[in-house]
SESE-648086 format. One record per atom (N, C-alpha, C, CB): residue number from 1; atom name; x, y, z. Coordinates in steps of 0.1 Angstrom, whole numbers. Glycine has a CB too. Layout:
! SESE-648086
NUM,CA,X,Y,Z .
...
This chain:
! SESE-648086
1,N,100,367,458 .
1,CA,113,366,464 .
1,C,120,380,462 .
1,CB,122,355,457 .
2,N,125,383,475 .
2,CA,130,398,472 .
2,C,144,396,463 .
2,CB,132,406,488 .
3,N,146,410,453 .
3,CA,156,410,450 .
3,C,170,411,455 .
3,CB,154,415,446 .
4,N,180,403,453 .
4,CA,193,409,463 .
4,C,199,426,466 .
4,CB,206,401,457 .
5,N,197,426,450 .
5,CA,207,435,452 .
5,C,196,448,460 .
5,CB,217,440,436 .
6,N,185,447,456 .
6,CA,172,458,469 .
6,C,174,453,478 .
6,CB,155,458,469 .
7,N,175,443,483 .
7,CA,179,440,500 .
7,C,193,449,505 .
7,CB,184,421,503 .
8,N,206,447,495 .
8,CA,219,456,496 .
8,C,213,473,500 .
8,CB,228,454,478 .
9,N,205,474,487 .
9,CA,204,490,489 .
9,C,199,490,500 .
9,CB,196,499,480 .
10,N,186,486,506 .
10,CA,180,489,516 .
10,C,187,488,530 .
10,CB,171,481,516 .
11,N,199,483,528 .
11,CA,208,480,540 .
11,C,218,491,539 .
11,CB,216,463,539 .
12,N,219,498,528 .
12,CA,227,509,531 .
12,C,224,520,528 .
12,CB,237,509,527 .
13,N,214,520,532 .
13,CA,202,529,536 .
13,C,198,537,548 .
13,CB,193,522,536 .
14,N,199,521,554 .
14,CA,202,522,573 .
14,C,213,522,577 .
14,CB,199,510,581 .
15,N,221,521,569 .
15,CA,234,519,580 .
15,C,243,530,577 .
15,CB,243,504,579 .
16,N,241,538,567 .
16,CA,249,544,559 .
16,C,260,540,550 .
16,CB,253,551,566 .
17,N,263,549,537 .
17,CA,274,550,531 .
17,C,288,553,538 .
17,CB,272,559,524 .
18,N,305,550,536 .
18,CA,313,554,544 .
18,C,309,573,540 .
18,CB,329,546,541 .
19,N,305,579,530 .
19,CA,306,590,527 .
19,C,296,596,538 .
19,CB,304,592,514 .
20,N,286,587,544 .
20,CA,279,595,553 .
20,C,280,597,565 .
20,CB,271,592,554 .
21,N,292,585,568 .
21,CA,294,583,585 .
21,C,307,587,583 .
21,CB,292,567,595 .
22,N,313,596,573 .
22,CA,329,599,577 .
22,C,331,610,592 .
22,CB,336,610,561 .
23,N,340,608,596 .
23,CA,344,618,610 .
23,C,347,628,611 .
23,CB,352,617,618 .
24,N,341,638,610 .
24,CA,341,657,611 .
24,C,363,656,615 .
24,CB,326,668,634 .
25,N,364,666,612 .
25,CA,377,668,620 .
25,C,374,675,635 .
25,CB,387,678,612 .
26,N,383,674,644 .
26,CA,374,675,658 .
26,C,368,689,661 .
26,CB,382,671,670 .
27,N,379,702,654 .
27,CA,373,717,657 .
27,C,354,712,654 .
27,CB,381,733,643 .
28,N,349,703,644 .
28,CA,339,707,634 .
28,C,331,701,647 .
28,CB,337,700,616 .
29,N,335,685,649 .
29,CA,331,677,658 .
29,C,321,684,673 .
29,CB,344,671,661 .
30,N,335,694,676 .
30,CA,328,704,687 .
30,C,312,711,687 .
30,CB,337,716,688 .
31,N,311,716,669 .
31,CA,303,721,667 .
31,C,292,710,668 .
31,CB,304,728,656 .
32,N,290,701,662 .
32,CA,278,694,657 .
32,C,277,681,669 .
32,CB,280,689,640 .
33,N,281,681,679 .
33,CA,281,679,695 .
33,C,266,690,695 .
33,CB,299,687,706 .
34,N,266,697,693 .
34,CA,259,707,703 .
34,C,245,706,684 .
34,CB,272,729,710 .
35,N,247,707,671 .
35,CA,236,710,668 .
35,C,237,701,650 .
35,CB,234,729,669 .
36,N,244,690,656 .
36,CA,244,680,647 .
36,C,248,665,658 .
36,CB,256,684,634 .
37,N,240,665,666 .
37,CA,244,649,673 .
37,C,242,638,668 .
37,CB,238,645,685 .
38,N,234,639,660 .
38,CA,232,623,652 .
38,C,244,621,641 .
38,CB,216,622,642 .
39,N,247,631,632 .
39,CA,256,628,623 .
39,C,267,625,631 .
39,CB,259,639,613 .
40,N,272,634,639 .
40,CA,283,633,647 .
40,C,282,614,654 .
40,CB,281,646,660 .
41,N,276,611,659 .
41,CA,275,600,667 .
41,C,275,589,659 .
41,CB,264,601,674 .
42,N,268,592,643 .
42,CA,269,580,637 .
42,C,287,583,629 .
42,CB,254,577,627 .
43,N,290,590,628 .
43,CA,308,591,621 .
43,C,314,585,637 .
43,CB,316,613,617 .
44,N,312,582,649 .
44,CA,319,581,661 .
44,C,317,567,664 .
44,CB,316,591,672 .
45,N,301,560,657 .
45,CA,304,546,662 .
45,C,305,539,648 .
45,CB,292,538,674 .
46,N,316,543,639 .
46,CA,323,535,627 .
46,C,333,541,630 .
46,CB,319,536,612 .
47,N,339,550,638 .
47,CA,349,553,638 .
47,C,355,563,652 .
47,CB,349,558,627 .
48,N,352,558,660 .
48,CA,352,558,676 .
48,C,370,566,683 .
48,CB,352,536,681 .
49,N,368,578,677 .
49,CA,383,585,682 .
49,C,373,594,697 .
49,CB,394,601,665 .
50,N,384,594,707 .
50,CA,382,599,723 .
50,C,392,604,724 .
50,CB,380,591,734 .
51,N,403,604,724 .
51,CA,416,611,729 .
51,C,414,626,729 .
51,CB,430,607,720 .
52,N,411,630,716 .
52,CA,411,652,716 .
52,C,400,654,721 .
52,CB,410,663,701 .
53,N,393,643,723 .
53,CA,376,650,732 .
53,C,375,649,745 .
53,CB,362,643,727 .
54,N,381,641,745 .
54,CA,387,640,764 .
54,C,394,650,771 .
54,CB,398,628,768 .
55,N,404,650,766 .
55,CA,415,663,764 .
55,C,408,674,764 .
55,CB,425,664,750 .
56,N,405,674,753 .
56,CA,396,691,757 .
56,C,387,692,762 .
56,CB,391,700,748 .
57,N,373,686,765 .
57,CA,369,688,778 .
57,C,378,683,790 .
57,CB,356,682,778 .
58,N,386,681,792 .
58,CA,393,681,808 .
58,C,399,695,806 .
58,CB,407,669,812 .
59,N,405,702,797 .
59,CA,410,712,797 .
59,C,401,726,801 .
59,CB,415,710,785 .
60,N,387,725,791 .
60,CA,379,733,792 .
60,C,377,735,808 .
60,CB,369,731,784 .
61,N,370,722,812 .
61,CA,367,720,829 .
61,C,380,724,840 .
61,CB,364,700,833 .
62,N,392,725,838 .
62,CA,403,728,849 .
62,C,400,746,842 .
62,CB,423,718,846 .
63,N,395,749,830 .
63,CA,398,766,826 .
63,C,387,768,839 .
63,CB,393,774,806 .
64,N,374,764,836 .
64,CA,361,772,847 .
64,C,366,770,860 .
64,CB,344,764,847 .
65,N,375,760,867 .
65,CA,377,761,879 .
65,C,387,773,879 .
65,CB,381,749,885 .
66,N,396,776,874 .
66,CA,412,787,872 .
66,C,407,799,874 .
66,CB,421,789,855 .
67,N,393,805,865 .
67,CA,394,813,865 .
67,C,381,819,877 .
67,CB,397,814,853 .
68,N,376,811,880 .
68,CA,369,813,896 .
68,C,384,823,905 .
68,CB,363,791,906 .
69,N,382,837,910 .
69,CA,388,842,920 .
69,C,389,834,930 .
69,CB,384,853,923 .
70,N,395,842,936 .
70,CA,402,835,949 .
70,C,391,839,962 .
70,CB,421,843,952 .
71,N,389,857,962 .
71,CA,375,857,968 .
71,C,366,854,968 .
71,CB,370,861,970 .
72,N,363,845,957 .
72,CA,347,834,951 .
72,C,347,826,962 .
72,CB,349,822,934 .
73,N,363,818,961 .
73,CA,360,805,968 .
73,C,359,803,983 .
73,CB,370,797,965 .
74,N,369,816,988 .
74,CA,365,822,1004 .
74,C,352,829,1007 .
74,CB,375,833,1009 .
75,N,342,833,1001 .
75,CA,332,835,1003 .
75,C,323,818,1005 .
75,CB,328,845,992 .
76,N,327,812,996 .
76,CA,325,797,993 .
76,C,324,792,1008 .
76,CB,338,790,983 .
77,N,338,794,1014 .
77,CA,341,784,1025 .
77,C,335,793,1032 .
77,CB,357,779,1029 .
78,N,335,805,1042 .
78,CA,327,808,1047 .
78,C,316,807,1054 .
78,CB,328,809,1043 .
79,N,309,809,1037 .
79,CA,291,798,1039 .
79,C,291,783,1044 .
79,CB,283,793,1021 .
80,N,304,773,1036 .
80,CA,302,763,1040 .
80,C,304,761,1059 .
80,CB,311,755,1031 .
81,N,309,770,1064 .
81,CA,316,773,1077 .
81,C,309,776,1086 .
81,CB,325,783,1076 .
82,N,301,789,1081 .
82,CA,290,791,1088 .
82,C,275,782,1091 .
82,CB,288,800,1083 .
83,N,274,774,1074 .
83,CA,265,765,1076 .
83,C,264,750,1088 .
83,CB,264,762,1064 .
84,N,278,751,1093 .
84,CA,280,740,1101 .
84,C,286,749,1113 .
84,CB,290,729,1095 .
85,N,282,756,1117 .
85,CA,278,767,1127 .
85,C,293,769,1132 .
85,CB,265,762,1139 .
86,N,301,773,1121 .
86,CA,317,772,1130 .
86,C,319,788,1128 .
86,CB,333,761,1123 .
87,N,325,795,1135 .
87,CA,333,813,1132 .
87,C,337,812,1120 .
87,CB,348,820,1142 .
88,N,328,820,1113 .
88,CA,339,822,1096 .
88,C,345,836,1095 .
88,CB,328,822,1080 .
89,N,340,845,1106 .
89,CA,342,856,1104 .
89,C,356,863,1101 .
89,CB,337,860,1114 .
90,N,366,850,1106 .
90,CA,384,855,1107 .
90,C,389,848,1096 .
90,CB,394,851,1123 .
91,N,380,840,1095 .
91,CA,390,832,1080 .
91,C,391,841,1068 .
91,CB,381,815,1073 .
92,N,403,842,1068 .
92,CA,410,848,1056 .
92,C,420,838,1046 .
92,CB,418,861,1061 .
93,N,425,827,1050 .
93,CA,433,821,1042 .
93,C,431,806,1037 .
93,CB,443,822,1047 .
94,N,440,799,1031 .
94,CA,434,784,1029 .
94,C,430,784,1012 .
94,CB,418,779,1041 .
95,N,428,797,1006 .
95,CA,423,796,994 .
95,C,431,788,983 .
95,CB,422,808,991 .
96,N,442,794,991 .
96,CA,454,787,978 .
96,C,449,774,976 .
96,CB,472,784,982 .
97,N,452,763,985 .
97,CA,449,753,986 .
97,C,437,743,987 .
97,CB,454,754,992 .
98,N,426,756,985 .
98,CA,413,748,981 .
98,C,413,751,970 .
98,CB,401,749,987 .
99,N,418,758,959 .
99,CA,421,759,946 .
99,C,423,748,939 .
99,CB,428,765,945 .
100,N,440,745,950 .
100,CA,446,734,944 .
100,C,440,720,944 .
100,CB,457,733,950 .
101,N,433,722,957 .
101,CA,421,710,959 .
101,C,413,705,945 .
101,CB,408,717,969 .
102,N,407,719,942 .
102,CA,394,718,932 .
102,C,404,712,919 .
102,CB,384,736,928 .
103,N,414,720,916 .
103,CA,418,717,905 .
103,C,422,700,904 .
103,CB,428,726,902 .
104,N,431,693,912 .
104,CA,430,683,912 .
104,C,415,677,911 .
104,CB,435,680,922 .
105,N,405,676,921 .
105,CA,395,670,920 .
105,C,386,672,904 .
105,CB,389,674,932 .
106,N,389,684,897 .
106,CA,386,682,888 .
106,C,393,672,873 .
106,CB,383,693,889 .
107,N,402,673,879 .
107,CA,411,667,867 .
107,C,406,648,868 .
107,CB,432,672,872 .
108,N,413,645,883 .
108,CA,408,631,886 .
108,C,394,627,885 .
108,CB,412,628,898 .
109,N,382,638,891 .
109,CA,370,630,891 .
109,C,364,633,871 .
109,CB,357,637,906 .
110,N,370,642,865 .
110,CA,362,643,851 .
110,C,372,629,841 .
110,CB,365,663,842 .
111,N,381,626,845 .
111,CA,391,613,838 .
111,C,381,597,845 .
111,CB,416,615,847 .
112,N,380,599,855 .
112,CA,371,589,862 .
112,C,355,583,855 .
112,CB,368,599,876 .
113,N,351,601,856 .
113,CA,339,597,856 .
113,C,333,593,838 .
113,CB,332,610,864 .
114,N,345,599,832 .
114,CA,343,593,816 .
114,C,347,579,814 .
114,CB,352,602,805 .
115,N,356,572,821 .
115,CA,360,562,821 .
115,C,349,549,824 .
115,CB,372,564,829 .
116,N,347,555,838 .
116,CA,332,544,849 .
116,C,321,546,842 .
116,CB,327,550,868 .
117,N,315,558,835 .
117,CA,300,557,831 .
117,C,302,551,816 .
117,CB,291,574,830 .
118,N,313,555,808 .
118,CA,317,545,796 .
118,C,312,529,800 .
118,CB,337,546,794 .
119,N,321,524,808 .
119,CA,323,514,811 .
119,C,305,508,818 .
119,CB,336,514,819 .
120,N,300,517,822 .
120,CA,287,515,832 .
120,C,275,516,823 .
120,CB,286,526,845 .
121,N,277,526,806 .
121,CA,270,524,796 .
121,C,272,507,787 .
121,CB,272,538,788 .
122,N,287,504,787 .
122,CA,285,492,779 .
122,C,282,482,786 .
122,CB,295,487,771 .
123,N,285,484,802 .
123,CA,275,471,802 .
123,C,263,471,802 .
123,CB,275,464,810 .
124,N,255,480,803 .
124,CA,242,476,802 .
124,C,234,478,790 .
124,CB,236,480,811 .
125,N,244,478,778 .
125,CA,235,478,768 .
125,C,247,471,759 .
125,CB,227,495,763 .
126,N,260,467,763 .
126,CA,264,455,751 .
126,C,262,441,760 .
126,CB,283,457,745 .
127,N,260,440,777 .
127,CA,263,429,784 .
127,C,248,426,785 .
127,CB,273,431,798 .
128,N,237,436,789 .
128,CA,227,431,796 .
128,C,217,430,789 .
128,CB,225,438,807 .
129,N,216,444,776 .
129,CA,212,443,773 .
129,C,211,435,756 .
129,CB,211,450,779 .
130,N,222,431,750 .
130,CA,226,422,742 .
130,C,226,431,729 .
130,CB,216,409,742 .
131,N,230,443,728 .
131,CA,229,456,719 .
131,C,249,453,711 .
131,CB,225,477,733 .
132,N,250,461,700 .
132,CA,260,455,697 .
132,C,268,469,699 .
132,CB,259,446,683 .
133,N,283,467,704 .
133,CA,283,481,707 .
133,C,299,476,718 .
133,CB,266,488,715 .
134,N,313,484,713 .
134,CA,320,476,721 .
134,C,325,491,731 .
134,CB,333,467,710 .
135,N,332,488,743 .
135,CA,335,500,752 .
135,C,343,517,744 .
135,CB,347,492,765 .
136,N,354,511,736 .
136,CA,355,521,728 .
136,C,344,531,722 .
136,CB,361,516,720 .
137,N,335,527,717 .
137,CA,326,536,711 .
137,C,318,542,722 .
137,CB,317,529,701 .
138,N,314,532,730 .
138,CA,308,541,737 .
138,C,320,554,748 .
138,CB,297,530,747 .
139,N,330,551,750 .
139,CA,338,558,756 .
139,C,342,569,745 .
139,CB,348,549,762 .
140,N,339,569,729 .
140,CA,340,578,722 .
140,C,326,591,723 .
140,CB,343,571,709 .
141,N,317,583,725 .
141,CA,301,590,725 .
141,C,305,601,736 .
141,CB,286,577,732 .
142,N,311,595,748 .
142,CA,306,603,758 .
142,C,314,612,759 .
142,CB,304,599,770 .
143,N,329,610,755 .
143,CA,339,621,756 .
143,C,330,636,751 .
143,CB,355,617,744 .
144,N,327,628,735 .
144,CA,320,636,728 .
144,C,311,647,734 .
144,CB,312,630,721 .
145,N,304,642,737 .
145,CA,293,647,748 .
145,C,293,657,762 .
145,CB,289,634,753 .
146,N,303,652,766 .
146,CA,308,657,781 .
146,C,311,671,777 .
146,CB,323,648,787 .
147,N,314,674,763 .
147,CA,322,689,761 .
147,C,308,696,762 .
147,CB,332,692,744 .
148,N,295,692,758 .
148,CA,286,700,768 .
148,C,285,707,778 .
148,CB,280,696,770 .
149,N,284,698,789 .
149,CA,282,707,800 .
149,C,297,715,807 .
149,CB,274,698,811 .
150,N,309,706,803 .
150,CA,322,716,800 .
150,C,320,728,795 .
150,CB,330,711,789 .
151,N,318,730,784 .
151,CA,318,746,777 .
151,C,305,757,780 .
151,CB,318,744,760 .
152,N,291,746,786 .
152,CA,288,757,790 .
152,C,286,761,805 .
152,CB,279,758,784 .
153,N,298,751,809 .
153,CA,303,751,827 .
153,C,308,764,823 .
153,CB,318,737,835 .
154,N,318,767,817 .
154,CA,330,775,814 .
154,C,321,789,812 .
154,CB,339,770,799 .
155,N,309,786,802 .
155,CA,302,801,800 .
155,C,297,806,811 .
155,CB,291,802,790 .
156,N,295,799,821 .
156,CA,283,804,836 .
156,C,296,808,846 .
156,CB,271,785,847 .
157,N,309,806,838 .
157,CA,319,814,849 .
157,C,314,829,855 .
157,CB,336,818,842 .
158,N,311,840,848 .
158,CA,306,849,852 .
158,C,296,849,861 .
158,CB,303,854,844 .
159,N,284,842,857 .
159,CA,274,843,865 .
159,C,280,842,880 .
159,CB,264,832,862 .
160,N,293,828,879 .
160,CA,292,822,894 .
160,C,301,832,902 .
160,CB,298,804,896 .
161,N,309,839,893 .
161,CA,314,852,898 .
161,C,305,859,906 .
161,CB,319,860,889 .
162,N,298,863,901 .
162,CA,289,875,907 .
162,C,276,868,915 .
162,CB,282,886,894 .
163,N,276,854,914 .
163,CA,265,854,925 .
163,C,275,846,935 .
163,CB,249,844,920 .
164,N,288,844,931 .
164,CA,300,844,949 .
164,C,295,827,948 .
164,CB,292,857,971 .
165,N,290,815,938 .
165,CA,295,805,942 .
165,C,296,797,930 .
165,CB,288,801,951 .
166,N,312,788,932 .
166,CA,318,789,919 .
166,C,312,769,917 .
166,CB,340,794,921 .
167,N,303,766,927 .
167,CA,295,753,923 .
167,C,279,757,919 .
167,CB,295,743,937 .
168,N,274,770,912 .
168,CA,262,771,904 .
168,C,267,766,888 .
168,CB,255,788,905 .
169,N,248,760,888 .
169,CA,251,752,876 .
169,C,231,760,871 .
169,CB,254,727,879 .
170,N,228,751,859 .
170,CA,216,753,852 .
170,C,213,740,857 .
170,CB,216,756,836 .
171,N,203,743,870 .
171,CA,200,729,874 .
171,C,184,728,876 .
171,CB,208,724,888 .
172,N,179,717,879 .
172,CA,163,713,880 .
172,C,159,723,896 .
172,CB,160,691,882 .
173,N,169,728,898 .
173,CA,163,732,916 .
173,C,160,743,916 .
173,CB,173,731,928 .
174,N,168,753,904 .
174,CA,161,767,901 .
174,C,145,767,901 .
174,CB,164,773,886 .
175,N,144,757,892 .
175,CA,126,757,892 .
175,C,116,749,900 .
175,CB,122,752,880 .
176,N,124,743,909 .
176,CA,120,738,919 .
176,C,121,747,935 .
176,CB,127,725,917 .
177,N,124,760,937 .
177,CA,128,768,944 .
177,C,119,768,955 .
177,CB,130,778,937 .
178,N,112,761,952 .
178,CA,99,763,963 .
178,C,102,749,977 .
178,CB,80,758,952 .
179,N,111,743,971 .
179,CA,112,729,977 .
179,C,119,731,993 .
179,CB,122,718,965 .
180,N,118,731,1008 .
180,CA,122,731,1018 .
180,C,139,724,1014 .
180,CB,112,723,1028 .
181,N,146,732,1025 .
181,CA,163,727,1024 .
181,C,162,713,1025 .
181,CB,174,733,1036 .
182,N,167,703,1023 .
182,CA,169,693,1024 .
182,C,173,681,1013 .
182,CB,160,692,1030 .
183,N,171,668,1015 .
183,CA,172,661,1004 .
183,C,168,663,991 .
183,CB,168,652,1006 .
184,N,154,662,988 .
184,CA,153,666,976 .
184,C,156,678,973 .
184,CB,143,665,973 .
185,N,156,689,976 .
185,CA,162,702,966 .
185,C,179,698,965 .
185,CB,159,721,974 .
186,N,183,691,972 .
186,CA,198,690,972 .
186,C,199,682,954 .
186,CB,205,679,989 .
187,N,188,666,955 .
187,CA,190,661,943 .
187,C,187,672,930 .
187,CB,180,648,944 .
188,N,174,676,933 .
188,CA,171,687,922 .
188,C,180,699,922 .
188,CB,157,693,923 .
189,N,186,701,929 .
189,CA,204,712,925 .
189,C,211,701,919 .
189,CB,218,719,942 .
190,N,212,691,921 .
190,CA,221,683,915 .
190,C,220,680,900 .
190,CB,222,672,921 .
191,N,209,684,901 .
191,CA,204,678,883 .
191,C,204,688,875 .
191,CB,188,672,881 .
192,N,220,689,873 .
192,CA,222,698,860 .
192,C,220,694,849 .
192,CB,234,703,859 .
193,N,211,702,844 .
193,CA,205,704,830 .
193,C,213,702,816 .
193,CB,200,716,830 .
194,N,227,707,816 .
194,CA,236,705,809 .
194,C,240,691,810 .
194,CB,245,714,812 .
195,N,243,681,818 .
195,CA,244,672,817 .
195,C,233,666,816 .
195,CB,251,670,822 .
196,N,219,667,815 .
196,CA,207,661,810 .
196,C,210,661,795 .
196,CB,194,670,814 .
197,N,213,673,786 .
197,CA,215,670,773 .
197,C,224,662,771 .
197,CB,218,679,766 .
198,N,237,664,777 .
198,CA,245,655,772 .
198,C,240,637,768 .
198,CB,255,657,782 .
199,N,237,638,784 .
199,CA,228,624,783 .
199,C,217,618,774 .
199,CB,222,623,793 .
200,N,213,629,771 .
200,CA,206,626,757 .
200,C,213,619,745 .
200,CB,201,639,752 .
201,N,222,629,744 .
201,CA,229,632,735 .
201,C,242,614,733 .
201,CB,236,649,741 .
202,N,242,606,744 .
202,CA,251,597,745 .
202,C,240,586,740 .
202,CB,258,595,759 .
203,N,223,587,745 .
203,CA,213,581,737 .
203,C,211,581,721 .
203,CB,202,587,742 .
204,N,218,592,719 .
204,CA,220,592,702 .
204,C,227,582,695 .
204,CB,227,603,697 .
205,N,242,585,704 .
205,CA,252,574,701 .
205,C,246,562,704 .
205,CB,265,575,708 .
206,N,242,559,719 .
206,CA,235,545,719 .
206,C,229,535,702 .
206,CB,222,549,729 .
207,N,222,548,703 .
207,CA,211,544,688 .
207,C,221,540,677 .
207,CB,201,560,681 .
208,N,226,550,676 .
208,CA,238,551,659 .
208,C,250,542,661 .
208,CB,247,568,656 .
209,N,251,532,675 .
209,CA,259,517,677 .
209,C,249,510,675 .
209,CB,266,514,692 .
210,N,238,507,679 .
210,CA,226,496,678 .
210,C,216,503,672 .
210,CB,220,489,692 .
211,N,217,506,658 .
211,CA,208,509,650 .
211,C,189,503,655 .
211,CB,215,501,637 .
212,N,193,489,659 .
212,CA,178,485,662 .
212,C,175,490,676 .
212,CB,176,468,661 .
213,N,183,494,679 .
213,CA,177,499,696 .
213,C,172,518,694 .
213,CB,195,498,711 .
214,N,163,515,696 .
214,CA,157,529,692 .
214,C,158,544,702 .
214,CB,143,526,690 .
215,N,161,552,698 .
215,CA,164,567,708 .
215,C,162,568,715 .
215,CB,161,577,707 .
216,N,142,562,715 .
216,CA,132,568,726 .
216,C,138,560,743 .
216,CB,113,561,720 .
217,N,143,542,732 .
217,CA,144,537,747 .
217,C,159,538,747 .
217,CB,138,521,750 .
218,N,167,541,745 .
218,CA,180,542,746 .
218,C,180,558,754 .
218,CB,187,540,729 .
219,N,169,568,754 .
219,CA,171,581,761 .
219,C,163,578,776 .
219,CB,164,594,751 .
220,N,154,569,773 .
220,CA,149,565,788 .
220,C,156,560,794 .
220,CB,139,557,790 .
221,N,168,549,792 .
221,CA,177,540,797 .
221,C,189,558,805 .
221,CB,187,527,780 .
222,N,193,560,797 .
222,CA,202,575,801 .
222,C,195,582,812 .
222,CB,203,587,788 .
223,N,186,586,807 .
223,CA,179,594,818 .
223,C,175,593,832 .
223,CB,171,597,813 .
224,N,175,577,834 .
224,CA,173,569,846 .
224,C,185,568,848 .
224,CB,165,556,845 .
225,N,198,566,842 .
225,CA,211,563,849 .
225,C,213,576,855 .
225,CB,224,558,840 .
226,N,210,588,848 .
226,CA,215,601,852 .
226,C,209,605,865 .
226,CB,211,611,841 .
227,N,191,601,868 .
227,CA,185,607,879 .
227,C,190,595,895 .
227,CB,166,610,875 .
228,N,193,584,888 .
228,CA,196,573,899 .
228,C,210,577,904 .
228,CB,196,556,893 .
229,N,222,575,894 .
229,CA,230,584,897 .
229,C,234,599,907 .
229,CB,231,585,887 .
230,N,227,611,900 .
230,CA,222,619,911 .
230,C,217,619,923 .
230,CB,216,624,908 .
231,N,206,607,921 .
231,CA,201,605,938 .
231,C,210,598,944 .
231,CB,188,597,942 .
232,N,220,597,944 .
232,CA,231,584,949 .
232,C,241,595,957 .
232,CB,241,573,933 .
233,N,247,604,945 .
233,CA,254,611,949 .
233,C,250,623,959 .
233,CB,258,613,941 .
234,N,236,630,955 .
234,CA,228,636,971 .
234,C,227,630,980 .
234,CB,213,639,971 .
235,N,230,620,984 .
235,CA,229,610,999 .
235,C,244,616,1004 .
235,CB,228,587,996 .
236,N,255,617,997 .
236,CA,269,619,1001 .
236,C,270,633,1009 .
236,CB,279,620,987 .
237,N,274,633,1021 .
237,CA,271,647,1030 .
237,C,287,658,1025 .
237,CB,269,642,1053 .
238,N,279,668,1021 .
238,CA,294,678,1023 .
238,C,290,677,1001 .
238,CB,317,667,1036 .
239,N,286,667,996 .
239,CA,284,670,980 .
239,C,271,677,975 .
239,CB,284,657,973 .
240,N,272,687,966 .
240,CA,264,696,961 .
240,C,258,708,969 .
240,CB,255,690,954 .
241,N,249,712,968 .
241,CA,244,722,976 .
241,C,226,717,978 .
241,CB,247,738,968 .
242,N,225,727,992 .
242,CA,204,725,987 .
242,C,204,721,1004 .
242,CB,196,706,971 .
């Protein structure tokens, strides 16, 4: 007969000490997002704060749109102009206002899309899949997370400066370059790589809410919502590039 109190230790073992799952303050949080996700994830599902991680990635994401020029985005339209075979040659104005466009659309679709995939991760792993795990946490995982491809949206500002388009990302289609215009290179532009980690990275948290649900399948589950997702949104005409 096993001992009790070895059953106790062995249980906080796995699950951790509060000393082990305490919550970074959030500057720290930022860091270990990017090169501590497990500690991080397991302090976030005992203790599930979103509000400053939301916030600041929405903040970071409205900076990379701001500071895209104004001739970025008219070169932008342009192409898009020309590609649908209309005179771009005289368009000179409208920028303001596809600025204002972007910036809205970024504000509403990044508040959206943390909200719906939150909500679209618990159910299928507290509803479907019977994992224990309530929407908060997971809506804490991903805030978390999201400041990934946020900050290093924000670092590829330059790049998109100088290559004149302010929608390049680190995507599967660079290396797929070989692929004819059409559907698939459009999905493989779509499949930014930055948000591939992240998604990983919300598989962590998965794990560190349902301890028994393990990484491997908790990163397969992600990684299929991410490429099903993407192929969903490549079907939408006038979204991404390719």
């Amino acid at each position: 007969m096993s001992n009790p109190e070895d059953t106790a230790a062995v249980e906080d073992a796995l699950e951790g000490t509060p000393e082990d799952v305490q919550l970074s303050p959030f500057p720290k949080r930022i860091v270990e997002v990017f090169f501590s996700p497990g500690k991080l994830m397991s302090g976030l599902a005992r203790n599930p704060a979103w509000g400053a991680a939301l916030l600041f990635g929405l903040v970071v994401a409205i900076a990379a749109t701001v500071l895209i020029p104004a001739d970025v985005w008219q070169v932008m339209i342009r192409e898009q102009m020309a590609a649908r075979g209309q005179d771009a040659s005289q368009f000179q104005g409208g920028t303001s206002l596809v600025r204002i466009f972007g910036l809205v659309s970024v504000t509403i679709g990044y508040l959206i899309m943390a909200f719906v995939f939150a909500g679209l991760v618990t159910l299928i792993f507290a509803f479907v899949l019977g994992d224990e795990g309530r929407f908060k946490q997971y809506l804490a995982v991903l805030t978390h997370a999201f400041i990934i491809p946020a900050l290093l949206g924000l670092a590829l500002v330059p790049l998109k400066i100088a290559q004149s388009d302010p929608r390049l990302t680190l995507n599967l289609g660079t290396f797929l370059f070989f692929l004819p215009k059409g559907y698939l290179l459009k999905w493989a532009t779509m499949m930014d790589l930055t948000s591939l980690w992240a998604w990983l990275v919300v598989a962590q948290g998965a794990h560190a809410i349902a301890p028994k649900r393990s990484f491997a399948s908790a990163a397969t589950i992600m990684v299929l919502i991410f490429v099903v997702t993407t192929a969903l949104f490549a079907l939408i005409p006038g979204v991404g590039a390719g």
